[in-house]
C-alpha positions in Angstrom: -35.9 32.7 -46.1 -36.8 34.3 -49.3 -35.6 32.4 -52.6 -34.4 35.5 -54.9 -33.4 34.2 -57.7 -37.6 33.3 -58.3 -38.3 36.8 -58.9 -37.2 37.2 -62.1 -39.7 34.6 -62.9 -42.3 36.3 -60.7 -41.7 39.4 -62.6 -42.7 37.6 -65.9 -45.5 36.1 -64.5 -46.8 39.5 -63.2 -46.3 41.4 -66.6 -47.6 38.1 -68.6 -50.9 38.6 -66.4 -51.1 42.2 -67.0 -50.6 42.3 -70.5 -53.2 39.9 -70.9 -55.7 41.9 -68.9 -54.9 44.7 -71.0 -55.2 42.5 -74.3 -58.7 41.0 -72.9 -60.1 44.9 -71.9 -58.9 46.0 -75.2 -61.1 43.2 -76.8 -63.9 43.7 -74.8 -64.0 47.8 -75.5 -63.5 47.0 -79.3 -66.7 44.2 -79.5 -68.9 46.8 -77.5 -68.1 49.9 -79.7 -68.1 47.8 -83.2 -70.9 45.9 -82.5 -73.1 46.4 -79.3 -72.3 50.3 -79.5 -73.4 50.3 -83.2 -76.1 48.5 -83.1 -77.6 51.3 -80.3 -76.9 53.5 -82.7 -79.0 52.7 -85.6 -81.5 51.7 -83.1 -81.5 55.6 -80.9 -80.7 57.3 -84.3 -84.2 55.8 -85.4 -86.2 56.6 -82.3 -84.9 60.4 -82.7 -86.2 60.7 -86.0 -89.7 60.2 -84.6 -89.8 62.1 -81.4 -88.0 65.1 -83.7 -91.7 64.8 -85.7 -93.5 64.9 -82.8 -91.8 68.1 -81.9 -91.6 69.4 -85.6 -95.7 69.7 -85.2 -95.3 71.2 -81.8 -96.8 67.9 -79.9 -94.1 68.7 -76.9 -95.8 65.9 -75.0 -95.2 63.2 -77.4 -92.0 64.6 -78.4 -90.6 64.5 -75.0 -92.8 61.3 -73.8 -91.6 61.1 -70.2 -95.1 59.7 -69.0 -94.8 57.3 -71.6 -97.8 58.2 -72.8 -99.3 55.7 -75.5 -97.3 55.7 -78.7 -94.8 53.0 -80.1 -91.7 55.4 -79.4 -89.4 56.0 -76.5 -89.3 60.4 -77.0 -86.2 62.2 -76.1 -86.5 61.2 -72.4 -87.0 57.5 -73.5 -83.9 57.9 -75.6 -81.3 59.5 -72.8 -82.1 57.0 -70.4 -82.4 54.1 -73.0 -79.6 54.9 -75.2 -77.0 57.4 -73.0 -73.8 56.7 -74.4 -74.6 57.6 -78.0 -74.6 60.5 -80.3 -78.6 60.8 -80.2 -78.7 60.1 -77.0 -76.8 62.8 -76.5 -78.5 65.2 -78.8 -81.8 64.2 -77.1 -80.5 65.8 -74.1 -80.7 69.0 -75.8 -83.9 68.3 -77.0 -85.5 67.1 -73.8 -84.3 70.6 -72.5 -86.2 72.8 -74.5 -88.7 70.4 -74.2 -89.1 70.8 -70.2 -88.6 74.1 -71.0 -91.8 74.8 -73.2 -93.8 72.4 -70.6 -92.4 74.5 -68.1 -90.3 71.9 -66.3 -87.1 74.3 -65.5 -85.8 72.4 -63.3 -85.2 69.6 -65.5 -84.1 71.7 -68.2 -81.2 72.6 -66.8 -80.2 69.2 -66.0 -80.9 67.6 -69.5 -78.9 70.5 -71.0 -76.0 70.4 -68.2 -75.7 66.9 -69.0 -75.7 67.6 -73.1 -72.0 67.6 -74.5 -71.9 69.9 -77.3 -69.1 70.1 -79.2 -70.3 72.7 -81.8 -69.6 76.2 -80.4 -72.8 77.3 -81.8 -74.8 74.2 -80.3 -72.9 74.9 -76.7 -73.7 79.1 -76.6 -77.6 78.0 -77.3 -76.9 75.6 -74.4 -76.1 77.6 -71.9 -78.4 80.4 -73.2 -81.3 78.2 -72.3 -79.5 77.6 -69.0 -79.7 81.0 -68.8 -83.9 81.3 -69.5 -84.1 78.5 -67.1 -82.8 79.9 -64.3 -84.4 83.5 -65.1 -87.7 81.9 -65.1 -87.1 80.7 -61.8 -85.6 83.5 -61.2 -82.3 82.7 -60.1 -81.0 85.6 -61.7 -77.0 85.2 -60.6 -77.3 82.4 -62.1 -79.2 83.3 -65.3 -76.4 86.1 -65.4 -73.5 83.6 -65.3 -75.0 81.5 -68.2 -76.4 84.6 -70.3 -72.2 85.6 -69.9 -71.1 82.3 -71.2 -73.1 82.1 -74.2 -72.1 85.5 -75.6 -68.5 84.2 -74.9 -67.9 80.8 -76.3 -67.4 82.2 -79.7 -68.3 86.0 -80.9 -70.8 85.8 -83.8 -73.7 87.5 -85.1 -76.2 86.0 -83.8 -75.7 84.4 -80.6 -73.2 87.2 -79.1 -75.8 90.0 -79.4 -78.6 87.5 -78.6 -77.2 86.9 -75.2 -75.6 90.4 -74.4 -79.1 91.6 -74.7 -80.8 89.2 -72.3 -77.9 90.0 -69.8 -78.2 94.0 -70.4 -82.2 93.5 -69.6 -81.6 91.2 -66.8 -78.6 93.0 -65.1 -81.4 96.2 -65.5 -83.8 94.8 -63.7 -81.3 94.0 -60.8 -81.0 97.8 -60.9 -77.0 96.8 -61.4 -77.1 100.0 -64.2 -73.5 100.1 -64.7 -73.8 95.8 -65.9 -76.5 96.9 -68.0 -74.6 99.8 -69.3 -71.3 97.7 -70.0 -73.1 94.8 -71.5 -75.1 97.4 -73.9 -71.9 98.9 -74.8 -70.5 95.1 -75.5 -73.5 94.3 -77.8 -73.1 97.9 -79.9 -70.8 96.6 -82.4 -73.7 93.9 -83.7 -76.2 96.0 -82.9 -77.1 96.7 -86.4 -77.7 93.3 -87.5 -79.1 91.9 -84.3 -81.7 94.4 -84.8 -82.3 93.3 -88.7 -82.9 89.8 -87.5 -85.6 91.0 -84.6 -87.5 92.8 -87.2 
């Protein structure tokens, strides 16, 4: 037979244990983001700055460094899968992108820059843009549509808007999908005039 008047007591017990649980995963997030999280950090933050010299003087290999070639420093590659969970771990995803792009990796370009979180609106319409020259080049070109469509949407500017309204007009054209090519075309006439400045 049960004794009822314990579980009051059990009740206590039960929340006692489960606030604690919550106090000790509260600690445990806190010492990892102050400390261990920091400390990653300073140490991907420093990496980056050399693989983004490598890739300032066009050394794509050394930049990148996924065959860990013979240098004292991890590249972009050695930084996303060393350092994932902080900010230049994430920005190397967008750098390890274009990398595999230039070395003609497409594949994995789309990957690193699926996987890159970009919270700038300018940052994220580049991002899928190169999605978009990814899968052009592989010539997937539904999907280099979609991603061309995307990165003229996320925000309308004067760059990136006409930039990828153009690719899409050219790519829906060679589809022979005219009517696309004639909509997006009419979509990239009101920046016309400046994208044009900047191509010359």
């Amino acid at each position: 037979m049960i004794n009822f008047s314990l579980c009051p007591f059990l009740k206590r017990k039960n929340y006692g244990f489960f606030l604690s649980l919550i106090v000790i995963t509260a600690g445990i997030y806190f010492f990892y983001k102050k400390f261990v999280l920091s400390t990653s950090e300073e140490k991907a933050l420093e990496e980056l700055n050399y693989a983004q010299k490598y890739l300032s003087q066009g050394a794509i290999d050394e930049a990148l460094n996924k065959k860990k070639l013979k240098i004292p420093y991890l590249g972009f590659y050695g930084i996303v899968t060393k350092y994932p969970f902080t900010k230049a771990g994430n920005i190397s995803k967008f750098y390890a992108g274009i990398c595999f792009y230039k070395l003609g990796n497409y594949k994995e370009s789309i990957k690193m820059m699926r996987n890159f979180s970009a919270k700038d609106e300018f940052l994220s319409s580049i991002k899928y843009g190169m999605i978009g020259d990814a899968f052009a080049q592989i010539r997937n070109k539904n999907e280099a549509l979609k991603n061309y469509v995307k990165a003229a949407n996320i925000r309308e500017n004067e760059i990136t808007t006409p930039l990828y309204y153009y690719k899409a007009a050219l790519l829906t054209f060679s589809m022979k999908k005219y009517k696309n090519s004639k909509f997006f075309l009419k979509k990239l006439k009101k920046n016309i005039l400046f994208f044009c400045i900047k191509k010359v």
